[in-house]
Every structure is written in C-alpha cells, then in structure tokens.
C-alpha positions in Angstrom: 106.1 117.4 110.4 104.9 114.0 111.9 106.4 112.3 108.8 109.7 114.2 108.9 110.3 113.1 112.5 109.3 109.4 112.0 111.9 109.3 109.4 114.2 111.3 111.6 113.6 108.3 114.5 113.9 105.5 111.7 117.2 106.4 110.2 118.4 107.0 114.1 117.2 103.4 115.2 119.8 102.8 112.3 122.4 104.0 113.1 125.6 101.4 114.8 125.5 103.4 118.2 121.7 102.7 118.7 121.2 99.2 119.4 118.0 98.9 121.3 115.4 98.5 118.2 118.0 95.9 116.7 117.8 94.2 120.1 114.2 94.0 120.3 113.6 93.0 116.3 116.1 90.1 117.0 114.8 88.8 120.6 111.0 89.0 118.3 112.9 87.0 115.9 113.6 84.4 117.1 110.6 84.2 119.8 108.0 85.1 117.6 106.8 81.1 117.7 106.7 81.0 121.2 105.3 84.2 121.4 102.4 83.3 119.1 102.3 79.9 121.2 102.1 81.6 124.8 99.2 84.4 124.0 96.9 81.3 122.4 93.8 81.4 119.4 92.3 84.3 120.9 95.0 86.9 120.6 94.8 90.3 119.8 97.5 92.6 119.4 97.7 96.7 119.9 100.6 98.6 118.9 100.6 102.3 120.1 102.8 104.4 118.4 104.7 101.9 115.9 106.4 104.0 114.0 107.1 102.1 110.8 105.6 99.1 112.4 108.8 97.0 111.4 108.2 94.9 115.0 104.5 94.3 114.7 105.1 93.1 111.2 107.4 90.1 112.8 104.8 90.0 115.4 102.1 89.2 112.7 104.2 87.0 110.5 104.0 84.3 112.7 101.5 85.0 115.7 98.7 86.0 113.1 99.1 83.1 111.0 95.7 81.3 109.8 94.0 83.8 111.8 91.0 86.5 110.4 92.7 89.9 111.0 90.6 93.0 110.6 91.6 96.7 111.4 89.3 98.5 113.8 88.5 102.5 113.3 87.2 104.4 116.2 87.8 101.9 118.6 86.1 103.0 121.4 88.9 102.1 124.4 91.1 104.7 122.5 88.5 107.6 122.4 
C-alpha cells in the first residue's frame, strides 16, 4: 500500500500542472554549493518522509562531498 501511494505522489509531482517539486529540485540545483558552503564541516542532514529521496540526493552530491557518511538505525531522537 505505502509503495503504491509513493508511486502515486511521484508520477503526480510529474505531472506539468504540479510545479512545486520541480521548483524546489531546481532552486537545490543550483544552490546546492552554497548550501553545502553555509551549513559548514560539521553538517548533518535529516530527511523525514523523502519519498524517492530525489532532493536529498542533490543535497548529498555536493554538500556530502569528501565527507564520512554513515546511516543511523534506531536513532534515538526519532523513538
């Protein structure tokens, strides 16, 4: 069910009419250096709910570069 309604929200963030994910993948785009710049060495970054994590993956192109990453499990500030 969860799947079915991801996909569902993915091929509606698609669509012409729906321009607010396009918006925000393009401003990411083309701030992602000075985003990566402005949070510094020590950056972490949390994505709730991502979906197909297609803006966290322009996020961590640039802002994660030549930096360790490492995925937590049961991180205990979400319970």
């Amino acid at each position: 069910m969860i799947i079915e309604v991801l996909r569902l929200f993915e091929a509606i963030t698609d669509l012409a009419e729906y321009y607010p994910t396009r918006t925000e993948r393009s401003i990411l785009s083309s701030c992602v250096t000075e985003i990566a710049a402005l949070t510094g060495e020590h950056r972490v970054i949390v994505e709730f709910g991502s979906g197909s994590s297609a803006k966290t993956r322009i996020l961590l192109s640039r802002a994660m570069e030549n930096c360790p990453l490492g995925v937590m499990r049961n991180c205990p500030l979400l319970g």
